[in-house]
N, C-alpha and C positions, 0 to 999 in steps of 0.2 A: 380518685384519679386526678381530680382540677387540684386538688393540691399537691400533690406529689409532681403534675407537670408546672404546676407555679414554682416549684423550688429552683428549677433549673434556670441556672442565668441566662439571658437576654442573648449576651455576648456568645456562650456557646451554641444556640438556637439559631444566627445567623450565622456561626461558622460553617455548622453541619449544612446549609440552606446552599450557602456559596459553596461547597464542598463536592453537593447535590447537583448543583448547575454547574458547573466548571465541563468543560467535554475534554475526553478523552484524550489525554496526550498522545503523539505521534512517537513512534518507538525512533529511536537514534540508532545508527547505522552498524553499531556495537550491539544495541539489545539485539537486533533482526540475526546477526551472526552467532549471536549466543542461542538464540532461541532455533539455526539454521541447527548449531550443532547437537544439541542436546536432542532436536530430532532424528539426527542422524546415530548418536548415542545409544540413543533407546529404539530403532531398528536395529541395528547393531548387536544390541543385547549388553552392551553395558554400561546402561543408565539404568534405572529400575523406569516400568512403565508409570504413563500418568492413570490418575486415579478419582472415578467421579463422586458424586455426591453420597453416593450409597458403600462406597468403599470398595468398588468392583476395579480392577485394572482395564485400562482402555487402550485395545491392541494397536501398537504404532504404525501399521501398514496398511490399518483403516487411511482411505485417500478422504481430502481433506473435506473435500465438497459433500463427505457423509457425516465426517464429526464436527464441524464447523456448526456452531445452532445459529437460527436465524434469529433476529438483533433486537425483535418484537419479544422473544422469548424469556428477556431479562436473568441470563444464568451469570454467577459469579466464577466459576470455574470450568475444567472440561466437564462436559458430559455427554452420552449419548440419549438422554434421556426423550429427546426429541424426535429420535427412530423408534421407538418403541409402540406399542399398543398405547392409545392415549383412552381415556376410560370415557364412558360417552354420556357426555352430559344429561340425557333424557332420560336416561336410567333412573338417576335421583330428583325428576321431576314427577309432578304430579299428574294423574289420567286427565283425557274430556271430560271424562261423568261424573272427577270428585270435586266438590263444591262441600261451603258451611252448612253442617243440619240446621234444622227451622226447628223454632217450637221448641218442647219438652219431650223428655222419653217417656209416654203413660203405660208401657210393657210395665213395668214394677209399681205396683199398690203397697205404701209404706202407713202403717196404722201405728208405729211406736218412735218417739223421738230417736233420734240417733248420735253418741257424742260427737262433737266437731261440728256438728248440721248448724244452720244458719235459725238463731233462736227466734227471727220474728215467724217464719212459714216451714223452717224445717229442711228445707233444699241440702244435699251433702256437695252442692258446687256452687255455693258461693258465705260467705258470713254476714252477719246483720250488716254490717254500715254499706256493706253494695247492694244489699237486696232492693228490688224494686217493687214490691207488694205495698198495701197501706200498711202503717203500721200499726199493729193488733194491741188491743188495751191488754192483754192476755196473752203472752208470746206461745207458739208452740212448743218452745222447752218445760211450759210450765204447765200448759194445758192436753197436750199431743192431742189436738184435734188439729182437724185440715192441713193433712201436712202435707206442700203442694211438692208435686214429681222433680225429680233434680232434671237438670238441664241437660243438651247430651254435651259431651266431650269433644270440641272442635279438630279437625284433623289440623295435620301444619301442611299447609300447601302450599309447593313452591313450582311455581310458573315457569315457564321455559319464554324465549322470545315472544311465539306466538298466542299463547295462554296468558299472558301478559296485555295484550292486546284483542282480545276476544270479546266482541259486545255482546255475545249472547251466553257469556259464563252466569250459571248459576240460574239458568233461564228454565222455569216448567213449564213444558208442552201443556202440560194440563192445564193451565191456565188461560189458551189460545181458546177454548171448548166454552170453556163462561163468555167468552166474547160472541161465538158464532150463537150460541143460545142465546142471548141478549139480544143478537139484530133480527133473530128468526123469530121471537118475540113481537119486536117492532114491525115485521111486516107483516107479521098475522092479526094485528091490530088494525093496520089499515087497510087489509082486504075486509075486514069484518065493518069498518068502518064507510067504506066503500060498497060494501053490498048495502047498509042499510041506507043510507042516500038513495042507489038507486029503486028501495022499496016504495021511497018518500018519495022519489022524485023520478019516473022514467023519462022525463024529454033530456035528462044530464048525459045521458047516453052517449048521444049523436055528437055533441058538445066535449065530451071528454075525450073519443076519438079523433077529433080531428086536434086538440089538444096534445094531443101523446102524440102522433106523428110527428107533428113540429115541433114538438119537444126531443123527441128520440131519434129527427131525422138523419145529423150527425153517423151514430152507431149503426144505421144500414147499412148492409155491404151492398156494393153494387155487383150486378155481379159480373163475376170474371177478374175482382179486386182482394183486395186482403188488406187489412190496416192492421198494425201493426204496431201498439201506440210505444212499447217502446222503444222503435228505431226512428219512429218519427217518421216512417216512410209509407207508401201505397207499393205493395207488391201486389204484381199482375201476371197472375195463373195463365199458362201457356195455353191454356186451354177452357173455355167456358164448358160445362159438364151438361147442358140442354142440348148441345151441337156434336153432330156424329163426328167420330171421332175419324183421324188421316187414315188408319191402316184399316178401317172396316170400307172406304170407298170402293178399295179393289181387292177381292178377297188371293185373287194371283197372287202365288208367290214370285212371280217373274216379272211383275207387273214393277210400278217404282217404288224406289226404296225409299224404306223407310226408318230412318234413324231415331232409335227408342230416348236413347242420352239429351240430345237436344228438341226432341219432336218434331221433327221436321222432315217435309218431303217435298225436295224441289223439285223433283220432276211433276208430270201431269199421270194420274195414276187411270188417266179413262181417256184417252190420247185418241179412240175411234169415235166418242159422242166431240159434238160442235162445242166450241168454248163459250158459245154462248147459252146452251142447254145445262151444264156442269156446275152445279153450285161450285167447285172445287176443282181448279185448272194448274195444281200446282203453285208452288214458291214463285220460284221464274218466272212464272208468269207475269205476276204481280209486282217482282222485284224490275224485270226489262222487257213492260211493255208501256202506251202509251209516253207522256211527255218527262217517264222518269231520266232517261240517257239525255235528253236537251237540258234538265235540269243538272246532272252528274257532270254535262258539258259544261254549264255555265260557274258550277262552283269552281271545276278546274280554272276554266281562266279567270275569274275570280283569283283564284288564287297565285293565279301565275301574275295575274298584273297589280295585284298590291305586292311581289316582292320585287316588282320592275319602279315601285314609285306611285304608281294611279291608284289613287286613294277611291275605290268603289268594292261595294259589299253585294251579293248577292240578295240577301233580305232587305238591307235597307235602301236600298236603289236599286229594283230589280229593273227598270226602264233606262236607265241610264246605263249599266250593266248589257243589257241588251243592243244599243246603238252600239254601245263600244265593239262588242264581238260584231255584229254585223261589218259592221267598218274594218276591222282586223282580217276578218275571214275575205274579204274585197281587195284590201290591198296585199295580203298574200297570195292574193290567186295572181292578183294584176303582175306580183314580181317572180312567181315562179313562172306566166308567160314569157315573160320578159328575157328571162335567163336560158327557158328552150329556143327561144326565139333566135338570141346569139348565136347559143352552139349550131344551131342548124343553119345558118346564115355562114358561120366560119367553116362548118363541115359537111353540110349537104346532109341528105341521107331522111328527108322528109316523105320519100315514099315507101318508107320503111316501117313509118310509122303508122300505117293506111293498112290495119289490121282486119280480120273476118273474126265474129266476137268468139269468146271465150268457149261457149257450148260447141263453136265446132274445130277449134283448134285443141282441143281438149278430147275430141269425140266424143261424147256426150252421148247415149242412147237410154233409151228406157224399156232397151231388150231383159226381160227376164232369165237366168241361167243356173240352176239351182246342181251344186256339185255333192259327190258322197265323199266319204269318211277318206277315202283312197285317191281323193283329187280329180274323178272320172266325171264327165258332164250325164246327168240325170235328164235333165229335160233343158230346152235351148240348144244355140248355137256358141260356139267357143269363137272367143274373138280370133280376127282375122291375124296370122302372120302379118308383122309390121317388114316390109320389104327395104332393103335399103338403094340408095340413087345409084348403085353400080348393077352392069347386068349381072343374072343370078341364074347359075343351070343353063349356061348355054357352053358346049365343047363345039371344039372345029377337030378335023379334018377325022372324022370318023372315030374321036374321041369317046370315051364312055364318064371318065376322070380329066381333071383339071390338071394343068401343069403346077407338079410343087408336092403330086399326093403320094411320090416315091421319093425316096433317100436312101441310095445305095452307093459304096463305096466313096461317099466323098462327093457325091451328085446329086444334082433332082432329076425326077424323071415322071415320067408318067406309069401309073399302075396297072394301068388297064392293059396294058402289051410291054412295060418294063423299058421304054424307048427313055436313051436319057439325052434324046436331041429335041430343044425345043422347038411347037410345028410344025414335027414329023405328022406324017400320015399314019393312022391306026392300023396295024393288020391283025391286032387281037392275041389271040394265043399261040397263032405262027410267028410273030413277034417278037416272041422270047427268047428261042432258039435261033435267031435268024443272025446273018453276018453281021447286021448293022448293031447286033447287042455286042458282037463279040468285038467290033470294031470299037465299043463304047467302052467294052472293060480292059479291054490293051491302052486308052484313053487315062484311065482311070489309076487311082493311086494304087502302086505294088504294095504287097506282103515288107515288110522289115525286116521279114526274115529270110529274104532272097530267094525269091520262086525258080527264076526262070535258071539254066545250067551255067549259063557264061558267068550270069551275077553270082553264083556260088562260087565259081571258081576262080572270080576276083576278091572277092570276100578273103574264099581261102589262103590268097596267094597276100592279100593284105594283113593278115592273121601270120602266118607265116614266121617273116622276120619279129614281130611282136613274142610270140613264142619263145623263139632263141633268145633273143636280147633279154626276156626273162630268165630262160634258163641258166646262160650267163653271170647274171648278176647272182641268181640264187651260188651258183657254184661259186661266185666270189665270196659270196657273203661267207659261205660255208669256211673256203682256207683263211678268211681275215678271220671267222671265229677261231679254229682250230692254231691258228698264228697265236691268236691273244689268248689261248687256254693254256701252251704252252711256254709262253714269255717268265720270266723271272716274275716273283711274286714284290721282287723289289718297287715292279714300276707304281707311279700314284695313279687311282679311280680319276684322276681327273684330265691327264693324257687320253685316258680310254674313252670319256666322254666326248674328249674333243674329236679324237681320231674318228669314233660314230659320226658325229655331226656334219665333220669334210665329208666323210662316204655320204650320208645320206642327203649331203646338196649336190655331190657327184652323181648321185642316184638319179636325183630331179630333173636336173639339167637333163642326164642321157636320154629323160622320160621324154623330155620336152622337146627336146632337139628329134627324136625319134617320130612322135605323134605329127609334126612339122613335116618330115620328111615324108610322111604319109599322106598328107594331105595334099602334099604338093604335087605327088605321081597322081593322085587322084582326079588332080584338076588338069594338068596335062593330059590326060588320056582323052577325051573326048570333043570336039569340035561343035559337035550337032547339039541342036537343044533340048534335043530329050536322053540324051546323055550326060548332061550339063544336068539335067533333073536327077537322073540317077547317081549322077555323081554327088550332088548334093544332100541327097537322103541316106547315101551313104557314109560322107559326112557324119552328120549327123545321127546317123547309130554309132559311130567310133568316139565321137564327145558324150555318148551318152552311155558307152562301155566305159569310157575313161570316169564318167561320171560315178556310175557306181564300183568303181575299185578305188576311187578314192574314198568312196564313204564308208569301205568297209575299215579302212584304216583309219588309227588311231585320232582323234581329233588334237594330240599335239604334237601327231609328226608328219599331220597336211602340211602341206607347204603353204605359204602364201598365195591369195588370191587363185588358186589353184581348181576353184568350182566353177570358174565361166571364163570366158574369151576377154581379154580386151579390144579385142578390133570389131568393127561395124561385121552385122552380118551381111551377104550379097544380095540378090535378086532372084537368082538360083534356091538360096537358101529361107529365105522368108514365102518362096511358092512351096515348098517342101512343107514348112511347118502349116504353112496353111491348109496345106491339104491332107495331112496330118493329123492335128488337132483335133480333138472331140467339140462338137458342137452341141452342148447341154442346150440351147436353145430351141432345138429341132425338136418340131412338136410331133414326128412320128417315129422319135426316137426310140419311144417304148414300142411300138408296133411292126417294126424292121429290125434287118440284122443288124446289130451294132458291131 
């Protein structure tokens, strides 16, 4: 091979080199069009497809981001080779457990030379000039005595990454077994060596133990510790196993809890003995009592005033730490006086502040009152009705009920006798039927629907002309339709349209001009003010007849603004609605007639 590559010139050896390094030219704006069409070609169908390494055709409407091979993959041409099953390299590596055999194969006993065998010892796997035996005045080809076991046959092992890098390939466990026999050796010597000393010698005794303590002090655990040499740390057992344990103090299960995850029970689980009897008072206890909260306090401002600037620590200046808060906590009190001071100087009101303490503005008792499942009191007293600063249960003039407990027709009244004049006199159940009710409901808002004879017969007589002037129109409408069924067929659809449109603003107007004249005899006729009411509630049902015959019509051949009045309503007419209207607010709305 070194000669055959020495033939080749120098000169071509750096051509192919720079050939090798040169990067890729950039396609010119002809190749990219030539190479647009020939894709578009061979979709098409008339280009032949391209074709990869294996001579397979490679379909042109594979998208590109599947046939395109990544740039690591080193391919000369198209290929899809890179989608495919790729073969997995472990396959043709070698196991954990196969390593070089040791030794010789002594299964076969060979008592006769063999041709090809190595002629100083015999071996059929190697020849004299490799053998490693002495060599024999007498070779085994000539003698066939001692002809030593052939060697075994090496496997070929080929390593993967990790097998590659494995410090314990090739490693016999069996081998670990002579080491622990060897030290267990070693120590059974110096116990044997150690017992006979102290045959020769008993005062070594006393001497050797205190020897080994100090020597083995280190490796004591303490207890409630764990050392751990290789983390380098002291781990500390939640729990020392000489010391009763949290959840046998109180064997209640209602007693406190106790959390198994973290072991821990901050409540006090024996809450009836003294804190000072209890070996065991609880987490809390220990975590806030004595001077742990003045300490908690003083880190806080610690901390709050090294990020104000004042360079002081809580450990390492705890006396200096200490004036400082004293002084802070002095002159915040001095300026939060200072500022109540003001405001009550600018707004009074200092004997406001002149309070009875807290246990009795609060009521405060240490009455016992123990309730059932049903909210019923069992034993005790149920606290007192809280009363409030108005009077309460108190009726005048022979009242049984409060003014406000009846709501009838548009009124309040009272319940207890139905009177809807307020501080009337009670007469009870005579009351009801009596003149001053009947004087209260002629008072009171009419029916809409016209109770009494006269109001029908205005009604009626207002109805009336309404009627006709319907009719009318209906019977117009009737000959302009029969007019326009029998007209020449010459006329256009859009005469027809127009001519509707004039009648039906002719319509409107009449409507309007009509509803006006009604209103206006309406308001003429009465003088008195309670005709002036009736008039206006009547009114008011004829805008709300007009209201629903316009909503039954068409919504595009209402008229304009056609749903409500433009003019102010009167004073007549806003007492109407008022008395009128439903009052959703009336809380004895559901319990009366509505």
């Amino acid at each position: 091979m070194a000669n055959s590559a020495s033939r080749v010139p120098i000169s071509v050896l750096l051509h192919d080199k720079a050939s090798e390094d040169e990067e890729p030219k950039k396609k010119s704006r002809e190749d990219w069009r030539k190479a647009k069409e020939l894709e578009e070609a061979r979709k098409a169908g008339t280009a032949p497809a391209a074709v990869d390494e294996e001579g397979r055709d490679i379909n042109p409407h594979i998208p590109q981001y599947i046939s395109s091979a990544p740039w690591y993959y080193n391919t000369a041409g198209p290929t899809l080779k890179h989608q495919r099953p790729q073969d997995d390299p472990k396959a043709h590596c070698s196991g954990i457990d196969e390593w070089y055999k040791r030794g010789v194969d002594t299964s076969k006993i060979v008592t006769k030379y063999r041709k090809g065998a190595c002629e100083n010892c015999g071996a059929m796997t190697h020849k004299r000039i490799d053998c490693m035996e002495r060599p024999r005045k007498v070779g085994a080809k000539f003698s066939a005595k001692q002809i030593a076991h052939d060697e075994f046959l090496q496997p070929k092992i080929v390593s993967d990454y990790d097998g590659k890098r494995d410090r314990w390939a090739g490693y016999d466990p069996a081998n670990h077994r002579e080491i622990v026999e060897e030290y267990l050796k070693i120590e059974q010597a110096k116990r044997e060596l150690r017992a006979q000393k102290l045959k020769e010698n008993p005062d070594l005794a006393e001497e050797e133990g205190e020897s080994d303590e100090d020597k083995y002090v280190d490796e004591v655990d303490m207890p409630g510790t764990k050392v751990d040499s290789k983390q380098r740390i002291t781990v500390r057992n939640l729990r020392i196993r000489e010391d009763t344990a949290k959840y046998l103090r109180n064997l209640d299960p209602n007693s406190a809890y106790y959390d198994p995850k973290t072991r821990s029970m901050r409540d006090n689980p024996t809450p009836n003995l003294n804190p000072d009897e209890t070996e065991f008072a609880g987490e809390n206890f220990v975590r806030f009592s004595g001077d742990i909260k003045k300490h908690a306090q003083a880190q806080l401002f610690a901390w709050e005033a090294y990020g104000k600037g004042v360079d002081v620590h809580v450990l390492a200046e705890p006396t200096k730490l200490e004036l400082l808060q004293k002084e802070y906590d002095k002159k915040k009190s001095q300026f939060k006086d200072e500022v109540k001071n003001k405001v009550l100087e600018q707004y009074g009101g200092e004997e406001h502040l002149v309070v009875p303490p807290k246990a009795l503005l609060l009521a405060q008792t240490e009455n016992y009152v123990e309730y059932s499942r049903q909210g019923k009191i069992i034993k005790g007293q149920d606290k007192p009705i809280i009363r409030s600063r108005y009077e309460e249960d108190v009726y005048i003039n022979n009242h049984t009920t409060i003014w406000g407990s009846l709501w009838k027709n548009g009124c309040w009244g009272y319940k207890c006798c139905e009177s809807m004049i307020k501080n009337s006199y009670c007469v009870g159940e005579n009351g009801k039927s009596s003149a001053v009710m009947k004087v209260a409901e002629s008072i009171t808002l009419p029916r809409t629907d016209v109770a009494n004879e006269s109001d029908q017969e205005t009604a009626e007589a207002t109805r009336a002309p309404v009627k006709v002037s319907v009719e009318k129109e209906q019977s117009e409408e009737i000959s302009h339709t029969r007019n326009d069924s029998g007209s020449d067929s010459d006329h256009k659809t859009s005469d027809r349209v127009s001519e509707k449109s004039k009648k039906s603003k002719k319509k409107r107007k009449k409507e309007k001009r009509r509803h006006e004249r009604e209103e206006k005899k309406l308001q003429e006729k009465a003088p008195d003010e309670k005709d002036k009411l009736q008039l206006a509630l009547e009114v008011e049902a004829l805008s709300q007849k007009r209201a629903e015959e316009l909503l039954k019509q068409d919504e595009r051949k209402r008229p304009y603004n056609s749903m409500y009045d433009v003019k102010a309503p009167t004073e007549e007419e806003i007492e109407a609605y008022m008395m009128k209207r439903r009052r959703e607010e009336d809380p004895m709305l559901a319990f009366m007639g509505k």
